[in-house]
N, CA, C and O atoms as a GROMACS GRO file, in nm:
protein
  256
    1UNK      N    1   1.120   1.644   1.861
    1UNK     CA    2   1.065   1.652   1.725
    1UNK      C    3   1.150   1.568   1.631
    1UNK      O    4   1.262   1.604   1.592
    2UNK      N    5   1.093   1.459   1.597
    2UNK     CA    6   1.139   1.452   1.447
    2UNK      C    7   1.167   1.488   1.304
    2UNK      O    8   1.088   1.504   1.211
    3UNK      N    9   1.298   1.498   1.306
    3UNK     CA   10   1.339   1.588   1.168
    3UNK      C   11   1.293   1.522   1.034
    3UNK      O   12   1.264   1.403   1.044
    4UNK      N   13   1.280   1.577   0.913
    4UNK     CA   14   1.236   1.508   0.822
    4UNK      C   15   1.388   1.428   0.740
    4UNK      O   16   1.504   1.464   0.757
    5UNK      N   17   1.346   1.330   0.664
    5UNK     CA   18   1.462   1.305   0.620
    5UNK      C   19   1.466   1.327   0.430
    5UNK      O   20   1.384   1.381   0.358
    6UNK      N   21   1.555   1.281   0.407
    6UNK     CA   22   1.544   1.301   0.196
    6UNK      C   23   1.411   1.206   0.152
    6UNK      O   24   1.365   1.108   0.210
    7UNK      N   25   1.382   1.251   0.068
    7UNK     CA   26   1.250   1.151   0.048
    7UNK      C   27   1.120   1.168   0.085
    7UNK      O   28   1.037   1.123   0.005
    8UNK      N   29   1.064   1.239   0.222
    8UNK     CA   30   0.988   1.255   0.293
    8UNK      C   31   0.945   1.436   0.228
    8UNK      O   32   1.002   1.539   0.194
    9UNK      N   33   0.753   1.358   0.247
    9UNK     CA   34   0.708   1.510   0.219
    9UNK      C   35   0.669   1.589   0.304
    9UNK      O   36   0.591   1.532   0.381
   10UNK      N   37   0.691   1.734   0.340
   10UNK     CA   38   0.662   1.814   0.439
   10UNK      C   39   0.521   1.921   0.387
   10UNK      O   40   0.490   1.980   0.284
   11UNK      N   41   0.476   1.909   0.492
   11UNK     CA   42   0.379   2.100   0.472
   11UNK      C   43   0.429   2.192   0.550
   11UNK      O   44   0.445   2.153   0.666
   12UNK      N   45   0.473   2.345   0.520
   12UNK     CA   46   0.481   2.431   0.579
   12UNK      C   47   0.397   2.570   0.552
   12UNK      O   48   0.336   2.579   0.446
   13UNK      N   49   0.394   2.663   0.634
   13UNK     CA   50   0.401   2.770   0.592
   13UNK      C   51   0.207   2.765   0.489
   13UNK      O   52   0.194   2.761   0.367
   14UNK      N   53   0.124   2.767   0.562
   14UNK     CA   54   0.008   2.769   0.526
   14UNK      C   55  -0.043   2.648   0.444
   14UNK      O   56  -0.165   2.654   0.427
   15UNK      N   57   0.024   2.525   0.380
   15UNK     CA   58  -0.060   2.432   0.326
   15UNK      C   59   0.028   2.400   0.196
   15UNK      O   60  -0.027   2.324   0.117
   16UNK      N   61   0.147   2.442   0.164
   16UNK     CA   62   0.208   2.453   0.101
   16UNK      C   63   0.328   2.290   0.118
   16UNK      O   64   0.389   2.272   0.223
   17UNK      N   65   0.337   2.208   0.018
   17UNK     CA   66   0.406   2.097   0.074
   17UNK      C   67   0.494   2.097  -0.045
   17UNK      O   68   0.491   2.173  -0.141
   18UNK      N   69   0.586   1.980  -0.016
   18UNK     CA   70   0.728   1.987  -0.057
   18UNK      C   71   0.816   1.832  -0.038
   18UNK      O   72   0.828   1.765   0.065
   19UNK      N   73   0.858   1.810  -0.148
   19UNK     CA   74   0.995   1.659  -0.140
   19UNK      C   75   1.065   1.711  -0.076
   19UNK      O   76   1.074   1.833  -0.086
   20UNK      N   77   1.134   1.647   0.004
   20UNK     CA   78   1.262   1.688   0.090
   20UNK      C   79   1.338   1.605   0.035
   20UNK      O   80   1.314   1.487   0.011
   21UNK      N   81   1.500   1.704  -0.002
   21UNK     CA   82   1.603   1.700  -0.117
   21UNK      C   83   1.730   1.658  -0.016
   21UNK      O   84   1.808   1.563  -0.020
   22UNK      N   85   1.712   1.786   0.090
   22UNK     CA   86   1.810   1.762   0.143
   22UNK      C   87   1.787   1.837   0.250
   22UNK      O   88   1.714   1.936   0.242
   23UNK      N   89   1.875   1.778   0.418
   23UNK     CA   90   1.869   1.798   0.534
   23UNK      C   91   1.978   1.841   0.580
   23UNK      O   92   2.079   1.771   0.592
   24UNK      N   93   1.968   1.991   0.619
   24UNK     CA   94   2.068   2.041   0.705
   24UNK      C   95   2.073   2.063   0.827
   24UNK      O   96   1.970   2.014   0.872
   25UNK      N   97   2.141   2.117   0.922
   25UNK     CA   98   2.202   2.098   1.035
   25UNK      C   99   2.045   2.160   1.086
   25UNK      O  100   1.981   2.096   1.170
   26UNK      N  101   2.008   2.245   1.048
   26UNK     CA  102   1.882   2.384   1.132
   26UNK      C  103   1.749   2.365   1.023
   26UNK      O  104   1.644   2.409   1.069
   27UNK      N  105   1.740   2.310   0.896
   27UNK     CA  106   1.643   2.292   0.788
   27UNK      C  107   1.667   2.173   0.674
   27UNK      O  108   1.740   2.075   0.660
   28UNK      N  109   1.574   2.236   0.608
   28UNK     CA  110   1.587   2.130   0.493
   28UNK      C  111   1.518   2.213   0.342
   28UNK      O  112   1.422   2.288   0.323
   29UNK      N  113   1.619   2.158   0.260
   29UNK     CA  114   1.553   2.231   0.093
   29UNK      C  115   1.441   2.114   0.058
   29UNK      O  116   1.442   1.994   0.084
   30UNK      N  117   1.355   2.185  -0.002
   30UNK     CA  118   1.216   2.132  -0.058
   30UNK      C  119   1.194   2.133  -0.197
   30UNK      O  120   1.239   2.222  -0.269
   31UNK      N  121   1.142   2.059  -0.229
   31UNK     CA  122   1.109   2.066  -0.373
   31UNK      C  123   0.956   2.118  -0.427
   31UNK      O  124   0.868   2.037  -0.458
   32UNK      N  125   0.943   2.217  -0.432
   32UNK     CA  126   0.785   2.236  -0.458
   32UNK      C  127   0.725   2.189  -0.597
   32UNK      O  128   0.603   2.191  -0.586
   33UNK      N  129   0.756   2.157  -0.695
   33UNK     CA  130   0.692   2.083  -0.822
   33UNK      C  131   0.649   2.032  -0.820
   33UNK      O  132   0.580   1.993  -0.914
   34UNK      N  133   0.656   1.955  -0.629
   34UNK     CA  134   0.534   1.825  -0.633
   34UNK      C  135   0.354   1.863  -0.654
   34UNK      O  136   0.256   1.806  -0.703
   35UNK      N  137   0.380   1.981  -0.591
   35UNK     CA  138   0.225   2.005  -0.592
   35UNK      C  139   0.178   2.051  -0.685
   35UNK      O  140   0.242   2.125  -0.759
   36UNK      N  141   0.041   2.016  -0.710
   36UNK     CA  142  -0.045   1.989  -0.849
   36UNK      C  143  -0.054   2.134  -0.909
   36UNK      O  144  -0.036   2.153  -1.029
   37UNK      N  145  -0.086   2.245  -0.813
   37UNK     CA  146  -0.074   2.355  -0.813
   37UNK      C  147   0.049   2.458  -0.871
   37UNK      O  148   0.053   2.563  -0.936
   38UNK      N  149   0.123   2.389  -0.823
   38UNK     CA  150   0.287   2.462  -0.832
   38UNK      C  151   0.232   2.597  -0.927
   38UNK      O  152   0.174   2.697  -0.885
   39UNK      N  153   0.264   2.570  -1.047
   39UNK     CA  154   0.240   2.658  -1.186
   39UNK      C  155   0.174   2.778  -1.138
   39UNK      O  156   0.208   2.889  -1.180
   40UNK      N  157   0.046   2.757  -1.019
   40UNK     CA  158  -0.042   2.858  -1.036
   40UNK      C  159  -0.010   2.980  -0.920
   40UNK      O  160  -0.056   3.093  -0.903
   41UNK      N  161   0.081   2.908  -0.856
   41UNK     CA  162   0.140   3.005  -0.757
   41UNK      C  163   0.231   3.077  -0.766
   41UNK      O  164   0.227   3.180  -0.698
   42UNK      N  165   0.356   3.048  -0.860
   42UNK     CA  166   0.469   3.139  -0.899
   42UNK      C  167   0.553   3.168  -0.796
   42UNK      O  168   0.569   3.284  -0.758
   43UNK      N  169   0.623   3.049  -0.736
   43UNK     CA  170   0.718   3.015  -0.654
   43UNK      C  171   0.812   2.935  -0.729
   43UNK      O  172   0.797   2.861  -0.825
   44UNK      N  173   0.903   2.965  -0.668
   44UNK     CA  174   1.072   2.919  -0.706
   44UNK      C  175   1.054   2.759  -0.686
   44UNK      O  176   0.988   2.705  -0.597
   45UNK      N  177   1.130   2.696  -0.794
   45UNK     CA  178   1.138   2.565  -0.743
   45UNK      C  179   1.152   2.459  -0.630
   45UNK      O  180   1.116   2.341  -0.620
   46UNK      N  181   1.234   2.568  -0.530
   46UNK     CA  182   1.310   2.484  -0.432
   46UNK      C  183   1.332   2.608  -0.308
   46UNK      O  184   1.382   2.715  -0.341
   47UNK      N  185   1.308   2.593  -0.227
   47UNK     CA  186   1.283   2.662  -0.100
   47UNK      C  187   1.345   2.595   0.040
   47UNK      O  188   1.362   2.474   0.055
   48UNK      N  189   1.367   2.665   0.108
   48UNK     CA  190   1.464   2.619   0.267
   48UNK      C  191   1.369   2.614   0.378
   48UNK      O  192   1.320   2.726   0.394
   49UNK      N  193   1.331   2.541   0.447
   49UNK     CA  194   1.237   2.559   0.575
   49UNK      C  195   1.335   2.499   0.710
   49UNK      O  196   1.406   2.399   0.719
   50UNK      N  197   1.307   2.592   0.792
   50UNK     CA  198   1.356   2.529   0.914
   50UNK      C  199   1.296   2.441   1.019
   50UNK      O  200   1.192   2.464   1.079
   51UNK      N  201   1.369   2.347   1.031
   51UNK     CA  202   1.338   2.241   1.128
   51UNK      C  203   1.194   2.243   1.215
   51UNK      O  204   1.115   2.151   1.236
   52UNK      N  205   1.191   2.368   1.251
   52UNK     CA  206   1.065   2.423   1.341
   52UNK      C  207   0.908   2.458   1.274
   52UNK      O  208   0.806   2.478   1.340
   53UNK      N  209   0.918   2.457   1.154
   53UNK     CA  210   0.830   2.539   1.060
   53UNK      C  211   0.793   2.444   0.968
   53UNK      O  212   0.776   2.493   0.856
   54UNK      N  213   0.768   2.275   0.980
   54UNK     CA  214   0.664   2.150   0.889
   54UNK      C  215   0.643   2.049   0.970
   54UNK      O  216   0.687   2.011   1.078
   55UNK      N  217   0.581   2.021   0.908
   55UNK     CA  218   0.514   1.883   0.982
   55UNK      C  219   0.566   1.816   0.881
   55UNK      O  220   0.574   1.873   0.772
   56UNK      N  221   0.608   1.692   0.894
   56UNK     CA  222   0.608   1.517   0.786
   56UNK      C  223   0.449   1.519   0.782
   56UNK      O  224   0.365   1.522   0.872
   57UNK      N  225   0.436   1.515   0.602
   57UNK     CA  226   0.282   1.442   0.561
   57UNK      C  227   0.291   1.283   0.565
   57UNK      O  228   0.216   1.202   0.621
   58UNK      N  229   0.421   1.262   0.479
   58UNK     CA  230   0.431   1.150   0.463
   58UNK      C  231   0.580   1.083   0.442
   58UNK      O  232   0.666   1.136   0.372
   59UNK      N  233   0.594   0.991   0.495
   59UNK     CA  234   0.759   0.982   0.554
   59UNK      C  235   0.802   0.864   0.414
   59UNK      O  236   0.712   0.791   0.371
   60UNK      N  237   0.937   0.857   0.355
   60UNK     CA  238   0.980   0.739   0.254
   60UNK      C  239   1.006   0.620   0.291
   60UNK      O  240   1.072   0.535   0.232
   61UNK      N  241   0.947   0.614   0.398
   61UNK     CA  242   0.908   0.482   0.467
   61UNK      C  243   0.774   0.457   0.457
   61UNK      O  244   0.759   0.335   0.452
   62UNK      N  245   0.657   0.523   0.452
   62UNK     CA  246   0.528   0.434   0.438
   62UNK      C  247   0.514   0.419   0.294
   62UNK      O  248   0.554   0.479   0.194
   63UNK      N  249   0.432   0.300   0.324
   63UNK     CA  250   0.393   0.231   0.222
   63UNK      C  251   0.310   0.251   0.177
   63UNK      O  252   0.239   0.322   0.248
   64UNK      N  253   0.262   0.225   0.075
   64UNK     CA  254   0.103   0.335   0.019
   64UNK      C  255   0.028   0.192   0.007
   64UNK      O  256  -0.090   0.187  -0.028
   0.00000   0.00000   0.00000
């Protein structure tokens, strides 16, 4: 599996996606503000997912 790196956006955890801030040894912190939604869900800014638990939507390498 490929880990995500800083930069790169993940989905986890039902549809829920996230900037990746930063990569640790077992996870990575997320940034949830990206999504358009954020506001309406009433989640914390920034959340931990482990390695095992996202997929890469989109990596800071493609190009749009």
């Amino acid at each position: 599996m490929k880990f995500a790196e800083v930069g790169d956006i993940i989905e986890f955890k039902n549809g829920l996606r996230g900037l990746v801030e930063k990569v640790n040894e077992n996870s990575v912190i997320v940034d949830l503000t990206i999504m358009p939604n954020y506001r309406d869900l009433d989640l914390e800014e920034k959340t931990v997912v482990n390695h095992k638990r996202y997929k890469i939507i989109k990596s800071k390498d493609d190009s749009e």
